[in-house]
DSSP file (Angstrom, degrees, kcal/mol; ACC not computed):
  #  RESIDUE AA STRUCTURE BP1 BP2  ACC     N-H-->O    O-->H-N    N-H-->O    O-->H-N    TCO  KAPPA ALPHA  PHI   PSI    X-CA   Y-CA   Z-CA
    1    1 A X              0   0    0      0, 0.0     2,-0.4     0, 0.0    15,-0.0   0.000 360.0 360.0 360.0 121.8  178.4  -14.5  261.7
    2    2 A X        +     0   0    0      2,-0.1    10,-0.2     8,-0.0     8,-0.0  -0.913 360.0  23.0-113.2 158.1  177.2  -13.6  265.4
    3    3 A X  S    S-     0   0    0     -2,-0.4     8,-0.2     8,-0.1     9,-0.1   0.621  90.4 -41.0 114.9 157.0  175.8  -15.0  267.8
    4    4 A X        -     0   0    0      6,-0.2     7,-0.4     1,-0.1     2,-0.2   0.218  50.4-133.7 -53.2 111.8  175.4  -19.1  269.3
    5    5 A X        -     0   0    0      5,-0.2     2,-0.5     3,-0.1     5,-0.2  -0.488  18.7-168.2 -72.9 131.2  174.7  -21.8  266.7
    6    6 A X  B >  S-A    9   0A   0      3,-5.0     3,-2.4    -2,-0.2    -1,-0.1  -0.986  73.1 -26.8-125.9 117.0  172.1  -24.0  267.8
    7    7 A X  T 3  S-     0   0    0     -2,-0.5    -1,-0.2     1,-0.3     3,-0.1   0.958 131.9 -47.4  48.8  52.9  171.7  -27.6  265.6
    8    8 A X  T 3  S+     0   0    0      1,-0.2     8,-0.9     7,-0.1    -1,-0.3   0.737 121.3 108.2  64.1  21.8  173.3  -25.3  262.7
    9    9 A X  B <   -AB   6  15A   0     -3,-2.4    -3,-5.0    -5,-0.2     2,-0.4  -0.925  66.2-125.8-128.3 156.2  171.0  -22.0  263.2
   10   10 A X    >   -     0   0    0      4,-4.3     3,-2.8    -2,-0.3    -5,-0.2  -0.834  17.5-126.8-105.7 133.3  172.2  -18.7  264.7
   11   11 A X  T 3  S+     0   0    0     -7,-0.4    -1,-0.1    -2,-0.4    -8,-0.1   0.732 111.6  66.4 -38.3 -36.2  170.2  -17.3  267.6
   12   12 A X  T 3  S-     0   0    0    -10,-0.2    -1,-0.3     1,-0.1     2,-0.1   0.366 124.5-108.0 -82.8   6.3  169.8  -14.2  265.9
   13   13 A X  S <  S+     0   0    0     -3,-2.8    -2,-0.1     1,-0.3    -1,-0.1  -0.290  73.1 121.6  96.1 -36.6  167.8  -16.3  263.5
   14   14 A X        -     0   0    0     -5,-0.1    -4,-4.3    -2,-0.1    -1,-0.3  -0.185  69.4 -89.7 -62.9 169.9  169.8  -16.8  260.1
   15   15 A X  B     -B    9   0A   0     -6,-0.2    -6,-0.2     1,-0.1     2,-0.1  -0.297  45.2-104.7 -62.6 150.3  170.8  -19.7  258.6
   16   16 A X        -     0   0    0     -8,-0.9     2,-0.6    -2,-0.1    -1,-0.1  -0.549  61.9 -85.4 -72.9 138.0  174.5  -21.2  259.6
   17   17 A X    >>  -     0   0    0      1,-0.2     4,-2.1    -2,-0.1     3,-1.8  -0.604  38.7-157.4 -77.6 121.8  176.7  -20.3  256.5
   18   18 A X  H 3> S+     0   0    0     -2,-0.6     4,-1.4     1,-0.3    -1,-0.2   0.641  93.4  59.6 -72.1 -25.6  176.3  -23.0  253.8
   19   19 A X  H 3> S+     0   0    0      2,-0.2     4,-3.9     1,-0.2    -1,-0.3   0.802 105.2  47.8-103.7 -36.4  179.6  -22.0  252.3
   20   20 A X  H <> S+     0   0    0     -3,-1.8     4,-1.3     1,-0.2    -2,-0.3   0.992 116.4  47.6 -86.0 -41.2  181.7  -22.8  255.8
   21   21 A X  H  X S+     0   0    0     -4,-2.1     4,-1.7     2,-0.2    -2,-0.2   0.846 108.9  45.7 -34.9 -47.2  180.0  -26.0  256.0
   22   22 A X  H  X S+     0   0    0     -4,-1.4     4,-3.5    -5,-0.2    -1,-0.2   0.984 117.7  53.3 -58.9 -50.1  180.4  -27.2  252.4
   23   23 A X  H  X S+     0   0    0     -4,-3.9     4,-2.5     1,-0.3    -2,-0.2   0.830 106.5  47.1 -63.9 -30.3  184.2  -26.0  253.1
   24   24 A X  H  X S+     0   0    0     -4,-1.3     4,-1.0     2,-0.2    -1,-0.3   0.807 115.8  48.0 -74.9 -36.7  184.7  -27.9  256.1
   25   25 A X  H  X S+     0   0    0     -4,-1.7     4,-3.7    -5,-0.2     5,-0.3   1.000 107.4  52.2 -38.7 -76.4  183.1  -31.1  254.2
   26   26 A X  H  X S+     0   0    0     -4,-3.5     4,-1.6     2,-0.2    -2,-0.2   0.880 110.9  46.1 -67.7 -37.5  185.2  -30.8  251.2
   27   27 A X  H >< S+     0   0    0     -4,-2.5     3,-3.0     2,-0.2    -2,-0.2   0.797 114.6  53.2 -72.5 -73.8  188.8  -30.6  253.7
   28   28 A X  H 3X S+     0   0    0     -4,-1.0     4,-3.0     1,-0.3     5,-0.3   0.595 115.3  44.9 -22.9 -61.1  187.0  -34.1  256.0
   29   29 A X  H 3X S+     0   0    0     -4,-3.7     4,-1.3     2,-0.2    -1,-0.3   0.752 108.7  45.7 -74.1 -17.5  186.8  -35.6  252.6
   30   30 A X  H XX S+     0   0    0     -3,-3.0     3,-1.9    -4,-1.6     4,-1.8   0.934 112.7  63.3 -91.5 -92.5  190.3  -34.7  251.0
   31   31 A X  H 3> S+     0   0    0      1,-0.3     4,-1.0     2,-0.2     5,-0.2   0.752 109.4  33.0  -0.4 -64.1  191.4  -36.1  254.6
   32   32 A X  H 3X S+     0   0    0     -4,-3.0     4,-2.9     2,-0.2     5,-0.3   0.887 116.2  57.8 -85.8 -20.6  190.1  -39.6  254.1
   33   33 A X  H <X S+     0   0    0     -3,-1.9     4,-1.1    -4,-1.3    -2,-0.2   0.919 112.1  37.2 -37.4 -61.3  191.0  -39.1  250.7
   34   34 A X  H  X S+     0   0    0     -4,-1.8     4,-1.9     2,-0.2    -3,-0.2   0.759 116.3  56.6 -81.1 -15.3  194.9  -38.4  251.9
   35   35 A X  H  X S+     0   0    0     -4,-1.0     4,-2.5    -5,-0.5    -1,-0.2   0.982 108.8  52.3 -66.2 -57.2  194.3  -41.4  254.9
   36   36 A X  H  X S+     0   0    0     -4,-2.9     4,-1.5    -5,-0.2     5,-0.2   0.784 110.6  43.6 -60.5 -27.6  193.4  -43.7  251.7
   37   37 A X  H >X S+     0   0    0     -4,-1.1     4,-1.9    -5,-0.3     3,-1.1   0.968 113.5  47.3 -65.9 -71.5  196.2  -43.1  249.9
   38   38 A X  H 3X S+     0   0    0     -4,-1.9     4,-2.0     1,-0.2    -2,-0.2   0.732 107.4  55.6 -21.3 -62.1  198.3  -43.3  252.4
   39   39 A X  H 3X S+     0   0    0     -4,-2.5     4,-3.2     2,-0.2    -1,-0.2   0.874 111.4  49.4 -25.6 -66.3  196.7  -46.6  253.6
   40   40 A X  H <X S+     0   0    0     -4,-1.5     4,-3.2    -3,-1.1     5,-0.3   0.778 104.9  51.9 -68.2 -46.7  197.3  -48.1  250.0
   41   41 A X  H >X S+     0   0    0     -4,-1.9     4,-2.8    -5,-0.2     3,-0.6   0.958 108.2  54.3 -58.7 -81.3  200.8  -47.2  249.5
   42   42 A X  H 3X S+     0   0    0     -4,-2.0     4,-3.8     1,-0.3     5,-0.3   0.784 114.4  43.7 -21.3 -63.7  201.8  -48.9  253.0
   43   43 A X  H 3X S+     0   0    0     -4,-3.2     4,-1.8     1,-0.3    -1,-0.3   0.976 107.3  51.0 -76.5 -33.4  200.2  -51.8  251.9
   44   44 A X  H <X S+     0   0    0     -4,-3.2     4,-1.7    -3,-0.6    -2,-0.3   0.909 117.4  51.4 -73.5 -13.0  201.5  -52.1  248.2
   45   45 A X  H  X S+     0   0    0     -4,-2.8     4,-2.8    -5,-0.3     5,-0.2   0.983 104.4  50.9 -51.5 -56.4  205.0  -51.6  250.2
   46   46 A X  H  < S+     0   0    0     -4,-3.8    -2,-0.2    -5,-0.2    -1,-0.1   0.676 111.7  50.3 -59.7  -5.8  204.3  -54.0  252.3
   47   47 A X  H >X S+     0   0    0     -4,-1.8     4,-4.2    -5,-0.3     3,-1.4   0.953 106.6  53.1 -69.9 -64.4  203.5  -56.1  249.1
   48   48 A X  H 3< S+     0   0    0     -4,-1.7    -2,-0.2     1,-0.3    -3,-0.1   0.788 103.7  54.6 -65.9 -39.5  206.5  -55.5  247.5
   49   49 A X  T 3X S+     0   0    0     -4,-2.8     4,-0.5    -5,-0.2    -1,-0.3   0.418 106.9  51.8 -89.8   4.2  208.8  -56.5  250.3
   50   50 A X  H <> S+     0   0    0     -3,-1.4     4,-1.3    -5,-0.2     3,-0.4   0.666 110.4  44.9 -82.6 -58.8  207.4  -59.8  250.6
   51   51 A X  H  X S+     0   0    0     -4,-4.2     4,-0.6     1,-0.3    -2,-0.2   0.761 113.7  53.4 -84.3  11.3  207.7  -60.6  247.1
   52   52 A X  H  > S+     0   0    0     -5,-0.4     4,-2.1     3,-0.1    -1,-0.3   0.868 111.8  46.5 -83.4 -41.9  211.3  -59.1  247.4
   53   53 A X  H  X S+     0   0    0     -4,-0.5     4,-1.3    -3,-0.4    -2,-0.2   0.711 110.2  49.8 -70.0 -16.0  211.8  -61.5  250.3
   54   54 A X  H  X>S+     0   0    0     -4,-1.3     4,-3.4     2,-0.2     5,-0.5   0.888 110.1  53.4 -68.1 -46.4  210.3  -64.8  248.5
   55   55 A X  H >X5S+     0   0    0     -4,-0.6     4,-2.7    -5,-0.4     3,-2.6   0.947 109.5  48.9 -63.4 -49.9  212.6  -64.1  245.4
   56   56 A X  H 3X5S+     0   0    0     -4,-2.1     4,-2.0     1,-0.3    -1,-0.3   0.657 113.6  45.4 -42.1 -35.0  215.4  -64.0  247.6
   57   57 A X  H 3<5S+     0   0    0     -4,-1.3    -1,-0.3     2,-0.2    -2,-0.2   0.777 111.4  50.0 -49.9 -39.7  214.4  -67.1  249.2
   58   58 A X  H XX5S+     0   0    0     -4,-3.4     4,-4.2    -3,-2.6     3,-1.4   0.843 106.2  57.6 -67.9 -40.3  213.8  -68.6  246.2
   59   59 A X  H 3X<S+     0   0    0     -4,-2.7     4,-1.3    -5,-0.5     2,-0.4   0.990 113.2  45.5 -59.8 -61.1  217.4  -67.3  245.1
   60   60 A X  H 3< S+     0   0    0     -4,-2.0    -1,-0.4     1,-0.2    -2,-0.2  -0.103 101.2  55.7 -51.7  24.3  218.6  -69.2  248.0
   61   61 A X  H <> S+     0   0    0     -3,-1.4     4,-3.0    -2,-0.4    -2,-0.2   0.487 114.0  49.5-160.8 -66.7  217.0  -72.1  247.7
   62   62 A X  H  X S+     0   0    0     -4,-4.2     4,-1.6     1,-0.2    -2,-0.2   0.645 106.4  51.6 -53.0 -25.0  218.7  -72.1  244.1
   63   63 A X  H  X S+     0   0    0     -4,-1.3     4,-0.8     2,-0.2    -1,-0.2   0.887 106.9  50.4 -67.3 -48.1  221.8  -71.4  245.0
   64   64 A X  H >> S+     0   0    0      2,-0.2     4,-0.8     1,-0.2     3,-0.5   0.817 114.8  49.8 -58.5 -42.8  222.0  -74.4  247.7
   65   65 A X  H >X S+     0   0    0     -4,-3.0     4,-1.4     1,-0.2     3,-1.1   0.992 112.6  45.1 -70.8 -44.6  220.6  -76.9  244.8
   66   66 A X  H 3X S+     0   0    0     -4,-1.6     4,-1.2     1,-0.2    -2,-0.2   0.659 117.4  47.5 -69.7  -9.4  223.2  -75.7  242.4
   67   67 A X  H << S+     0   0    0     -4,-0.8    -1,-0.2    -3,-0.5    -2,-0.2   0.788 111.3  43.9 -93.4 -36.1  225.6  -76.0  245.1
   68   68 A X  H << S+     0   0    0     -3,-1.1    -2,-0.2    -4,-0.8    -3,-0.1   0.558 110.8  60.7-103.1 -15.1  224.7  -79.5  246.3
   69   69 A X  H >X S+     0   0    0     -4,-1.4     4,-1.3     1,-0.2     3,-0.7   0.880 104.1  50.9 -71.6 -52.8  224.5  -80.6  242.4
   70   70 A X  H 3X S+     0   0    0     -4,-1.2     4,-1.2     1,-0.3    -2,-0.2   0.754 105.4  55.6 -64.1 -18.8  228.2  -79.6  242.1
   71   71 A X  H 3> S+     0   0    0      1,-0.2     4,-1.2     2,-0.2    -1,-0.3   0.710 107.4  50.6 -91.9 -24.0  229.2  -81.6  245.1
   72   72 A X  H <> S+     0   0    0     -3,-0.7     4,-1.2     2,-0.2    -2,-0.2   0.678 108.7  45.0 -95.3  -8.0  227.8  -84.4  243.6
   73   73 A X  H >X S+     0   0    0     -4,-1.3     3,-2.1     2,-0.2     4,-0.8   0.968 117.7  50.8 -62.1 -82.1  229.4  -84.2  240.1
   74   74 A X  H 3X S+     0   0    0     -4,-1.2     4,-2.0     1,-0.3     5,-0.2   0.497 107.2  45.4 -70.4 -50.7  232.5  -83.5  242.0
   75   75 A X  H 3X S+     0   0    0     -4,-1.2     4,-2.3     2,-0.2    -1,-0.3   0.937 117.6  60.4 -61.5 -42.8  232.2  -86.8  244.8
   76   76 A X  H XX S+     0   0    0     -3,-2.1     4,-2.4    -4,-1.2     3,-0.5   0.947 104.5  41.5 -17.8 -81.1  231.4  -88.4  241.0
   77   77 A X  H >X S+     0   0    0     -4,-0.8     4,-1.2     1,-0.3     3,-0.8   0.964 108.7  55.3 -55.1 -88.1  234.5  -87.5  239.7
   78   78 A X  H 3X S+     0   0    0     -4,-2.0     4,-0.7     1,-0.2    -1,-0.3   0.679 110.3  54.8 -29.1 -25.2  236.5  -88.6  242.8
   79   79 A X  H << S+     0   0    0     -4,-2.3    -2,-0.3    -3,-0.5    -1,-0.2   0.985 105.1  47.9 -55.4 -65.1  234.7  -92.1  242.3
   80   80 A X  H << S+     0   0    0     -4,-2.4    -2,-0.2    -3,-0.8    -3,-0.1   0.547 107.0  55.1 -90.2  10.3  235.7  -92.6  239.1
   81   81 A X  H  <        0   0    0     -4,-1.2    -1,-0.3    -5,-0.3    -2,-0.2   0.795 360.0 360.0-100.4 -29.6  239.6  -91.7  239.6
   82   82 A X     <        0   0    0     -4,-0.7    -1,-0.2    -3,-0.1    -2,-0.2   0.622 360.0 360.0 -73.0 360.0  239.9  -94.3  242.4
């Protein structure tokens, strides 16, 4: 192709070639294509490591009840031997 593209026509009069246009389309869209992916993984990561950090909160949360439940059988128990 010679010569200056003006609003997609060549000065020398032809048409801009439809085939480097389509191709340059088709990578912009596989580009927001690979953006969106991208995008979507990040966030179901960021998903996942909140509901890793809840269980673990939750895990703690269970451990400290089971913990504070044994301490009270156990002050129990010291009651009923004095």
């Amino acid at each position: 192709m010679h010569g200056a593209t003006v609003g997609g026509w060549v000065a020398n009069g032809g048409i801009r070639d439809e085939e480097e246009e389509e191709e340059e389309e088709e990578e912009e869209e596989e580009e927001e294509e690979e953006e969106e992916e991208e995008e979507e993984e990040e966030e179901e990561e960021e998903e996942e490591e909140e509901e890793e950090e809840e269980e673990e909160e939750e895990e703690e949360e269970e451990e400290e009840e089971e913990e504070e439940e044994e301490e009270e059988e156990e002050d129990e128990e010291e009651w009923q031997l004095v």
